[in-house]
Backbone bond lengths (Angstrom), bond angles and torsions (degrees), N, CA, C in turn:
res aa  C-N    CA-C-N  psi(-1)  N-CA   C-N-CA  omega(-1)  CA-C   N-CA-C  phi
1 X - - - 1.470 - - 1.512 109.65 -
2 X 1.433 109.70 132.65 1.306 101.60 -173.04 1.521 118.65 -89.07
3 X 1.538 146.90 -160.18 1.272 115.67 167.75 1.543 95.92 -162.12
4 X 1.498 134.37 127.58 1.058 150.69 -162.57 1.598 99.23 -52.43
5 X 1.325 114.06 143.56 1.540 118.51 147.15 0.984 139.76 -90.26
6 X 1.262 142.70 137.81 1.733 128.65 -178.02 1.500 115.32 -28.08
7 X 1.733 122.56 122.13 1.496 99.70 162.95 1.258 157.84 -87.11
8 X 1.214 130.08 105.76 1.595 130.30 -149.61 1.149 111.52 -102.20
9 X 1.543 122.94 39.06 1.513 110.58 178.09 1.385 121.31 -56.89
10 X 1.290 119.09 -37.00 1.144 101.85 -168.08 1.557 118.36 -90.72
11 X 1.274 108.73 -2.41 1.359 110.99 159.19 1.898 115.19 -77.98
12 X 1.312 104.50 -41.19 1.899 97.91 172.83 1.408 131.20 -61.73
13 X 2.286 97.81 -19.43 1.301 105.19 175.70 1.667 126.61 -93.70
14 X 1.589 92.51 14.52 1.686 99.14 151.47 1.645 144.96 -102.78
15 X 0.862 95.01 133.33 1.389 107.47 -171.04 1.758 139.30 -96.39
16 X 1.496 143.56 77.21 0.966 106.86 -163.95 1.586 120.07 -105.43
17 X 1.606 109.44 166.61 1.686 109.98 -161.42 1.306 128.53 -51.15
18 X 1.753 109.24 -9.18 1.642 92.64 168.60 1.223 110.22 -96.55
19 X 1.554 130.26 16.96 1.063 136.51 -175.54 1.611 114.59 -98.24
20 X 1.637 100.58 -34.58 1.449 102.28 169.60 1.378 100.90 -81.75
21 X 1.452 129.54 -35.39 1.554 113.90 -156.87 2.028 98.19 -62.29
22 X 1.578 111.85 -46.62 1.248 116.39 -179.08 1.674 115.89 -48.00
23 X 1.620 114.32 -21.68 1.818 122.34 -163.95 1.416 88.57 -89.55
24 X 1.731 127.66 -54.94 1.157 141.51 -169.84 1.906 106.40 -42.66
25 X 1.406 110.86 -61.44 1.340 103.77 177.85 1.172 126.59 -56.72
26 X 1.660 128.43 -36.59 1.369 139.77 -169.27 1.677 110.04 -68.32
27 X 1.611 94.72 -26.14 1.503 89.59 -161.30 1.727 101.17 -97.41
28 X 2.025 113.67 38.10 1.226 95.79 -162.75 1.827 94.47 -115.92
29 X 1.336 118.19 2.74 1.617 112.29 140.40 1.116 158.62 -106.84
30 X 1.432 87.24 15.08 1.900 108.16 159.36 1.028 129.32 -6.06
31 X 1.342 145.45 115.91 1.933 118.06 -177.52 1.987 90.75 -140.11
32 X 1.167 112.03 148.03 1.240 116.69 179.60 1.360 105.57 -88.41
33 X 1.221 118.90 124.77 1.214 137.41 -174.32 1.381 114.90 -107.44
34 X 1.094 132.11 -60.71 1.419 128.15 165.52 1.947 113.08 -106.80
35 X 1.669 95.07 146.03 1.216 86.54 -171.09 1.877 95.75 -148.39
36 X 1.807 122.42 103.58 1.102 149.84 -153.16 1.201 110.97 -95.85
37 X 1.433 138.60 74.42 1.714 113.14 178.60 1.468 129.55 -114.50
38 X 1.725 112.83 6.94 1.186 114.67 149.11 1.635 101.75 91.24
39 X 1.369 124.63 22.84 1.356 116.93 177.24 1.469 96.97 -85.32
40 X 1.404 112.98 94.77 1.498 113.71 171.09 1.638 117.92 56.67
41 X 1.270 102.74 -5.68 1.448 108.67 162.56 1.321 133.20 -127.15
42 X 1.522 114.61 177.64 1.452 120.69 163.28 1.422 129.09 -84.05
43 X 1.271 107.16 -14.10 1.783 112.88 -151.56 1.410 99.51 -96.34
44 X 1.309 92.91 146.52 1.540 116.39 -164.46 1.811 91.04 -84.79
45 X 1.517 117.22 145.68 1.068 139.34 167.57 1.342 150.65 -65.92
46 X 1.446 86.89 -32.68 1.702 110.44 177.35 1.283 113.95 -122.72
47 X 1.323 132.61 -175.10 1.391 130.29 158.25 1.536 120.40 29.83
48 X 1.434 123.64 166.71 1.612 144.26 179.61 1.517 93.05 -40.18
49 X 1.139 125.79 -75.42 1.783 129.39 -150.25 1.853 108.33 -22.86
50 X 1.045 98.31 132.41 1.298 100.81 -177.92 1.556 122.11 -75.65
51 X 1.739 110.25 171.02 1.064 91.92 -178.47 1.594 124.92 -78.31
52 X 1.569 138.63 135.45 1.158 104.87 146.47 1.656 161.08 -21.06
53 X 1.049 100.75 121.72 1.422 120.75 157.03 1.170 139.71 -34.27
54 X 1.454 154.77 117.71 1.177 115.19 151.20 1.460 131.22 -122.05
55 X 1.635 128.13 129.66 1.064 133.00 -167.66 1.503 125.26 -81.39
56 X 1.421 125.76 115.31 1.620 96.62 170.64 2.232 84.43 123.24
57 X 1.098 102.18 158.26 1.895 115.55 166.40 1.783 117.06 -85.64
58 X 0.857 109.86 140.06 1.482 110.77 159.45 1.401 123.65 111.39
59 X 1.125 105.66 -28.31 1.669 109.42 179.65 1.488 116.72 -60.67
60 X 1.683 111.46 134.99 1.607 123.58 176.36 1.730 99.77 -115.84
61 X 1.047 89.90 -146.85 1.803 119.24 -136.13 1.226 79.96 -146.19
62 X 1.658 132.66 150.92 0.866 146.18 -150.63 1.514 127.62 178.32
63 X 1.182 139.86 107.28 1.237 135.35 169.09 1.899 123.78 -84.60
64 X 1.248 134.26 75.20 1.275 121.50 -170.26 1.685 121.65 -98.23
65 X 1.092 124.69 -160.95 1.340 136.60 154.34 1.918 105.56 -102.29
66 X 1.428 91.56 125.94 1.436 113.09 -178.22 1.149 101.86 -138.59
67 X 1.873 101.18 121.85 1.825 103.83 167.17 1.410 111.20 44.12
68 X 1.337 135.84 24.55 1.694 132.28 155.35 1.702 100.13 96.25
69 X 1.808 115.10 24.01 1.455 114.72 151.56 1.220 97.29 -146.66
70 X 1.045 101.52 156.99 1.887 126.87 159.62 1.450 133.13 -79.89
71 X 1.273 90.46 91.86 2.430 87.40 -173.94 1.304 84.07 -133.99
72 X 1.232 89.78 163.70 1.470 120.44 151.39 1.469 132.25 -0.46
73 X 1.414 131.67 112.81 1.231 109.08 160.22 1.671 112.46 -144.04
74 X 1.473 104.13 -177.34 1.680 102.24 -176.55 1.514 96.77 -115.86
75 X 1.581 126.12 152.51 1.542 120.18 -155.78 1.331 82.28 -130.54
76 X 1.205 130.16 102.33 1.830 115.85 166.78 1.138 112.49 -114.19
77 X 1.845 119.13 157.16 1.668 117.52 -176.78 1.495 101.90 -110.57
78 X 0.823 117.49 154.00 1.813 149.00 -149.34 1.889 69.83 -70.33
79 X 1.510 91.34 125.46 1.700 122.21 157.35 1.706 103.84 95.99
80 X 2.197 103.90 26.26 1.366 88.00 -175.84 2.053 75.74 -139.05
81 X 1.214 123.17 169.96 1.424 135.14 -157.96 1.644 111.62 -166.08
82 X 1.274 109.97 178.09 1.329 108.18 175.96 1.838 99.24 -128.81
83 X 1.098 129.82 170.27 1.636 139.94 174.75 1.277 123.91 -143.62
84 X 1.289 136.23 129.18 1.306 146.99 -178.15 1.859 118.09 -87.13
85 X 0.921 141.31 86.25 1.258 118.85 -159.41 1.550 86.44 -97.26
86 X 1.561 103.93 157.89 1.509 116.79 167.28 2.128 106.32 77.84
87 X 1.408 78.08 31.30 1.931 96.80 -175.95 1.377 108.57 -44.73
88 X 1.657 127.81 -34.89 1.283 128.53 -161.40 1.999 97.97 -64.42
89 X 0.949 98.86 -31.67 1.654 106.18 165.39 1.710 119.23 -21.55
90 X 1.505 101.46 -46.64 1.128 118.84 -143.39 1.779 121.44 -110.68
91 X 1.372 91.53 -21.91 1.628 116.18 173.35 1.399 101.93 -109.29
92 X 1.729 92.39 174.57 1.267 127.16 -179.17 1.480 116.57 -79.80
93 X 1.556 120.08 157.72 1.495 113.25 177.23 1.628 110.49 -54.29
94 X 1.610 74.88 152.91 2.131 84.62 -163.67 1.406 127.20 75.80
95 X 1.123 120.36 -12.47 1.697 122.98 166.86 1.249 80.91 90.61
96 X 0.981 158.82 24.51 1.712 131.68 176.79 1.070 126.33 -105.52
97 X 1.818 99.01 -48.20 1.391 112.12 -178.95 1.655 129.51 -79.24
98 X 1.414 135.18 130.23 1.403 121.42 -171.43 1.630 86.68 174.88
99 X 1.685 89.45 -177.21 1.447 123.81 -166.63 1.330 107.69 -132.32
100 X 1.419 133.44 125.17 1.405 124.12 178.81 1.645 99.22 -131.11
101 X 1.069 116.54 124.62 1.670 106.55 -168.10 2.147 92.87 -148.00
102 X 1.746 96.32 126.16 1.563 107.15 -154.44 1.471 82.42 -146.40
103 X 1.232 80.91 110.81 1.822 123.43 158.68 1.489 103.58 -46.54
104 X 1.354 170.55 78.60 1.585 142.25 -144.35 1.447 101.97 -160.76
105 X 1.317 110.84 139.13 1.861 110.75 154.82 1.475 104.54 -121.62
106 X 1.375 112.48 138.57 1.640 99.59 166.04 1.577 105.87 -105.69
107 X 1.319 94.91 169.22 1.566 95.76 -175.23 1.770 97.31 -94.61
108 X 1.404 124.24 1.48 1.536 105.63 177.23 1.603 91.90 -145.68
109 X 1.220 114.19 143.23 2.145 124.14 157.66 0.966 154.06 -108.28
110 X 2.182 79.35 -14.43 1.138 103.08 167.78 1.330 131.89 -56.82
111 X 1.888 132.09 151.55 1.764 116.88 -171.65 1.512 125.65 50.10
112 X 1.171 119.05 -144.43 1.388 118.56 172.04 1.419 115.98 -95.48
113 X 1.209 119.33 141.31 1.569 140.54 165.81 1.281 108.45 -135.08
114 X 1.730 120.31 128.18 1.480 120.14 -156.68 2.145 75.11 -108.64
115 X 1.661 108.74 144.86 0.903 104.94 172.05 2.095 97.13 -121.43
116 X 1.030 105.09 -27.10 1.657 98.10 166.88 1.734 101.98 -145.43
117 X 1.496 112.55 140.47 1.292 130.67 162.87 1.715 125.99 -91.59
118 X 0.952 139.61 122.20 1.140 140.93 -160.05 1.707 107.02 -97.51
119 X 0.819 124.27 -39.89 1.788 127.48 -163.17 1.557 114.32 -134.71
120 X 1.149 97.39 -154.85 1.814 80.00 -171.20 1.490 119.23 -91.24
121 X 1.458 95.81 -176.37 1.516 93.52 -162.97 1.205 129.87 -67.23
122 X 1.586 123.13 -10.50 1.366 129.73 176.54 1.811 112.24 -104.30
123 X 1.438 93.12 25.35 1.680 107.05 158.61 1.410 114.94 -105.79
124 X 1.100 128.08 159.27 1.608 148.87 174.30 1.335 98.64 -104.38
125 X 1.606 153.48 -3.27 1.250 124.53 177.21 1.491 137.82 -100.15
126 X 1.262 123.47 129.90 1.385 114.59 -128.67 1.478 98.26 -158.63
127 X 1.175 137.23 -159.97 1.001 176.75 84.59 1.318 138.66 -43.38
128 X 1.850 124.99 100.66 1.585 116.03 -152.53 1.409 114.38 -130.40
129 X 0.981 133.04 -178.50 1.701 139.44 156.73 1.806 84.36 -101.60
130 X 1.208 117.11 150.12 1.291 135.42 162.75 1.825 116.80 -144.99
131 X 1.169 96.49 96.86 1.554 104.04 173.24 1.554 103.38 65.67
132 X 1.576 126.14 12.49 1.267 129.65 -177.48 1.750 126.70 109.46
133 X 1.596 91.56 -13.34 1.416 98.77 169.11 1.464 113.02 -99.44
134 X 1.202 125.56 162.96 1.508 146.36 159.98 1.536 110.11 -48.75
135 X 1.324 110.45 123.56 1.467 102.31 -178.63 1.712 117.86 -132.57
136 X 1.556 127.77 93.58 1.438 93.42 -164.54 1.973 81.70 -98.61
137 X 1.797 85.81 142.72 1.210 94.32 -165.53 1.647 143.26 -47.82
138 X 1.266 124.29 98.17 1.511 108.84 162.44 1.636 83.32 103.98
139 X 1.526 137.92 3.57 1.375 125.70 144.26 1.690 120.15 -93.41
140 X 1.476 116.10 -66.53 1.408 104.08 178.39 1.812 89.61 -168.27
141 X 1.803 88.06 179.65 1.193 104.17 -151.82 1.570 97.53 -112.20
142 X 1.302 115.50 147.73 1.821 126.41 176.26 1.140 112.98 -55.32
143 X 1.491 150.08 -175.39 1.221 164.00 155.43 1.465 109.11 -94.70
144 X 1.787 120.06 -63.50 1.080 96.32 164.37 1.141 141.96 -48.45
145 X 1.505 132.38 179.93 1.269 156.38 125.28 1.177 138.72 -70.34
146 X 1.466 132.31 90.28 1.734 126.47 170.58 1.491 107.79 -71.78
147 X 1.099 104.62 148.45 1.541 132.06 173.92 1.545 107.09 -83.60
148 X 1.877 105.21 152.91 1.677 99.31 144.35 1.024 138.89 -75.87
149 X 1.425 133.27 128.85 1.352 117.95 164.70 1.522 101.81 71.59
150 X 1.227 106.35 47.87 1.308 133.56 145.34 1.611 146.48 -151.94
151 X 1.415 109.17 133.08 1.667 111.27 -153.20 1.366 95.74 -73.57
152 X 1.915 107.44 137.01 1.245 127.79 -168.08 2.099 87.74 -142.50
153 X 1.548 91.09 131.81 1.670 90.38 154.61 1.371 100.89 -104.54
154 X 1.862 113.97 132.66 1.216 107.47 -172.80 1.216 99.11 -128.83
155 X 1.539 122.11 129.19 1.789 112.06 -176.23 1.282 106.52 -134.52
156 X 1.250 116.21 147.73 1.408 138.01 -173.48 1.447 118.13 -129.45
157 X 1.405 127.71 118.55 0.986 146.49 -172.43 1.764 132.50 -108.65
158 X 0.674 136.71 150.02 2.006 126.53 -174.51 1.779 89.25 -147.21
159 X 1.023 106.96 179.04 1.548 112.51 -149.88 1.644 85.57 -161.97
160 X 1.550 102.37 158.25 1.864 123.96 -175.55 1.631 94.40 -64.20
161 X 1.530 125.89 -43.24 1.353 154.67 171.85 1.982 112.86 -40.03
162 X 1.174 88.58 -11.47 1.690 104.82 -159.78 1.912 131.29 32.91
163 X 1.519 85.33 52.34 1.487 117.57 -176.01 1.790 111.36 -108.49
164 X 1.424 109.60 111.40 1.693 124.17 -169.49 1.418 84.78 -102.57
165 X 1.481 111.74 134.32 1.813 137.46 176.39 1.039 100.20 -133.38
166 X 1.185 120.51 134.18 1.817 132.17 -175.36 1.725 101.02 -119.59
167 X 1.614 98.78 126.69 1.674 98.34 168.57 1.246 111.61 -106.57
168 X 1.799 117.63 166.77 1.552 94.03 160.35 1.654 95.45 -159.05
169 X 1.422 122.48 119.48 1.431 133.41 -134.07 1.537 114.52 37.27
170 X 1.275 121.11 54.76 1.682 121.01 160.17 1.741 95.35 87.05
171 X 1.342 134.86 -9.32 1.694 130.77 -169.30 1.235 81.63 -85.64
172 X 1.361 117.83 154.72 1.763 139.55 153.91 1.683 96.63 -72.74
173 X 1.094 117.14 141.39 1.623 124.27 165.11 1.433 121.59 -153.86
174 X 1.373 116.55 3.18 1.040 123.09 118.51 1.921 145.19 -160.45
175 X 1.039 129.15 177.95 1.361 105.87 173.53 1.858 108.17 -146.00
176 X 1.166 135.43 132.91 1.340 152.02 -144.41 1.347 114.33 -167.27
177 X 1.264 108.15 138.40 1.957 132.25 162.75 1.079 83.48 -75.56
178 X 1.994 85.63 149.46 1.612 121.44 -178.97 1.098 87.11 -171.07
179 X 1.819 105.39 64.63 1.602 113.79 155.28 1.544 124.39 -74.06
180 X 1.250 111.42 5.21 1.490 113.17 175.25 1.240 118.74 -109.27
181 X 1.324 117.39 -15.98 1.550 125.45 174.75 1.193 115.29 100.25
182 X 1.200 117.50 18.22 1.796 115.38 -179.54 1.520 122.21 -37.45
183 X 1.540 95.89 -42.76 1.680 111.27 -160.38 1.698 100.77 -119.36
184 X 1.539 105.37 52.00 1.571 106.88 168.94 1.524 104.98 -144.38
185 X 1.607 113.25 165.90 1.451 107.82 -139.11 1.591 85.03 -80.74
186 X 1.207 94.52 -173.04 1.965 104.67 -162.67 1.532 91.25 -115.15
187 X 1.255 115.72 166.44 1.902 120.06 155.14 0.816 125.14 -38.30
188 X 1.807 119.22 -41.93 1.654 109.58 -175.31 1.094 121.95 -70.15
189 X 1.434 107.62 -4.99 1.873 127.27 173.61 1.522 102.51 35.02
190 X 1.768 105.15 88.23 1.202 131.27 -169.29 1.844 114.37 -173.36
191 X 1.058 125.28 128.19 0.919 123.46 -155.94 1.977 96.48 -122.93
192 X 1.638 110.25 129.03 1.369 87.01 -175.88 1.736 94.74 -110.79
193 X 1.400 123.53 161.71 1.441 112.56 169.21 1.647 100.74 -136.48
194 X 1.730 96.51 141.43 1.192 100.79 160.76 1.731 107.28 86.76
195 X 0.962 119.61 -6.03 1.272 134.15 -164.02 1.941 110.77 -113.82
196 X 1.172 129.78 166.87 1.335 118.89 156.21 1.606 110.93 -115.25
197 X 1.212 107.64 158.15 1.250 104.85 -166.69 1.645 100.00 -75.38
198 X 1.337 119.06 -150.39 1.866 120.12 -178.73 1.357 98.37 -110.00
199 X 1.254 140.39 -16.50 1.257 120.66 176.77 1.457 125.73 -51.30
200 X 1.725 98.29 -38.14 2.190 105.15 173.30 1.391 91.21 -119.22
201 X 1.592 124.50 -34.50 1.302 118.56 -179.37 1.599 123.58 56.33
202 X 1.403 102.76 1.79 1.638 96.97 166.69 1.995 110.35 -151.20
203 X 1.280 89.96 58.21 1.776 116.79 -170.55 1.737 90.04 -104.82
204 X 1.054 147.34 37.36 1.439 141.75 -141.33 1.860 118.95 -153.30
205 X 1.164 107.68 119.68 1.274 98.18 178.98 1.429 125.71 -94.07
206 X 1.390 124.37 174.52 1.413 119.82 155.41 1.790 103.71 -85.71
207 X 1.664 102.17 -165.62 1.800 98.98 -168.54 1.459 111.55 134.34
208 X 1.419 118.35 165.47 1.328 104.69 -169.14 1.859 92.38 -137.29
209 X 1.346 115.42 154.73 1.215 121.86 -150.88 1.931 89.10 -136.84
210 X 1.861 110.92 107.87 1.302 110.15 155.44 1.637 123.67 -89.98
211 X 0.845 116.91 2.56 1.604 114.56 -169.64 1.235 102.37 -163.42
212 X 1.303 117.26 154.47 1.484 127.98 173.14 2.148 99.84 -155.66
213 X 1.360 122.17 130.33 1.310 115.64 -177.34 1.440 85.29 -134.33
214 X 1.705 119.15 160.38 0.851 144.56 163.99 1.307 123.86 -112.35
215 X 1.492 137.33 110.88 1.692 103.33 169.55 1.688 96.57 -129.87
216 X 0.918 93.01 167.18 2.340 102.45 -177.45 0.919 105.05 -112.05
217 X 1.559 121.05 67.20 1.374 152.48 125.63 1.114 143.52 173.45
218 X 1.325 158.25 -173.71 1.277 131.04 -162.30 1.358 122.53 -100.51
219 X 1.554 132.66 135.86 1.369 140.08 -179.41 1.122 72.98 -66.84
220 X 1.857 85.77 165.16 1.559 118.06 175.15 1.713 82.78 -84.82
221 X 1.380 98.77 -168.28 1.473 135.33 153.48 1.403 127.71 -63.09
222 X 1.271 91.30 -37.76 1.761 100.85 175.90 1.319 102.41 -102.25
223 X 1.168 146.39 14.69 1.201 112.39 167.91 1.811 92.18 -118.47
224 X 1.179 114.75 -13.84 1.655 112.34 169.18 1.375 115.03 -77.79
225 X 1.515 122.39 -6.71 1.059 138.77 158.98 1.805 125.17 -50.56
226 X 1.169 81.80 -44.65 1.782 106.34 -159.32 1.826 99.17 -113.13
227 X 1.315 119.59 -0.70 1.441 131.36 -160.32 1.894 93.10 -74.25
228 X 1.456 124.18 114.45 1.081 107.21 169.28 1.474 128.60 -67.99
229 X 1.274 129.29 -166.96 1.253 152.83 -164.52 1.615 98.58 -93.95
């Protein structure tokens, strides 16, 4: 059972300028490494990262309206996910540093919904929707609110600094230490999404997924700002 932490958004959603000037430099060799958009496929676009996986029955192929165009998407039902094997591909030195930014609607927000797993399967640390907020696990909770069944680009970032910033359409909503490593890749160097791991194994939504990008290290603010669709 998991158990809420005090909420401090509005203390994580401050920032001061030698703090951005120090985020601003780090995030200036970023390179997109994997790049996911679901036209009837799995395979990544750019760079080495392999193709996805997919875990679980049911998932299609999909043509919708997204954000005011029509591409591609993947339609999966709650207890099915996709997996990256050979993740070190895809991040920054040390597994820590990167960019994960997902095009996504789920069909539920309520409680937990794991949207990426970091380590193995009989861990809980992850990346979640919780009751509608952003959750990277077991540090703190977003300010916003996501909706059901509504398209959100939501990106999450970690830094050399071991600092996790959550976007959601290009806004900061939140920013947090993760001096323990919650939200960095594990040994089995595998990344699960969308899925819950086996420890509760049913923390997981259904939802349909147009985009998925990878990069091995963290966008600034301004350029997740301006990051298209």
């Amino acid at each position: 059972m998991k158990r809420h932490l005090s909420f401090a958004a509005t203390v994580t959603l401050t920032l001061t300028v030698s703090v951005a000037l120090v985020s601003t430099a780090s995030t200036a060799g970023a390179k997109l490494k994997a790049d996911y958009r679901f036209e009837g496929s799995l395979r990544n676009s750019v760079g080495s990262a392999a193709k996805l996986t997919r875990e679980g029955p049911g998932a299609v192929f999909l043509h919708k309206q997204v954000k005011g165009s029509r591409d591609g998407v993947w339609s999966w039902p709650e207890g099915t996910g996709l997996r990256l094997d050979g993740a070190r591909k895809a991040v920054g030195p040390g597994k820590g540093t990167y960019t994960f930014v997902m095009l996504v609607r789920l069909d539920n927000v309520d409680g937990y919904r794991k949207l990426i797993h970091f380590k193995d399967l009989a861990d809980d640390d992850g990346f979640y929707v919780d009751d509608g907020t952003l959750y990277p696990y077991d540090l703190d909770y977003s300010a916003v609110v996501v909706q059901p069944a509504t398209w959100y680009q939501i990106a999450v970032t970690r830094d050399s600094s071991k600092v996790v910033r959550v976007y959601v359409d290009g806004a900061r909503v939140l920013r947090v230490a993760d001096p323990t490593g919650t939200q960095v890749l594990g040994p089995d160097n595998f990344f699960r999404f969308l899925r819950d791991d086996e420890s509760t194994a049913t923390e997981e939504s259904g939802g349909m997924i147009a985009r998925l990008r990878i990069y091995n290290g963290p966008l600034s603010g301004k350029r997740l700002k301006n990051l298209p669709y």
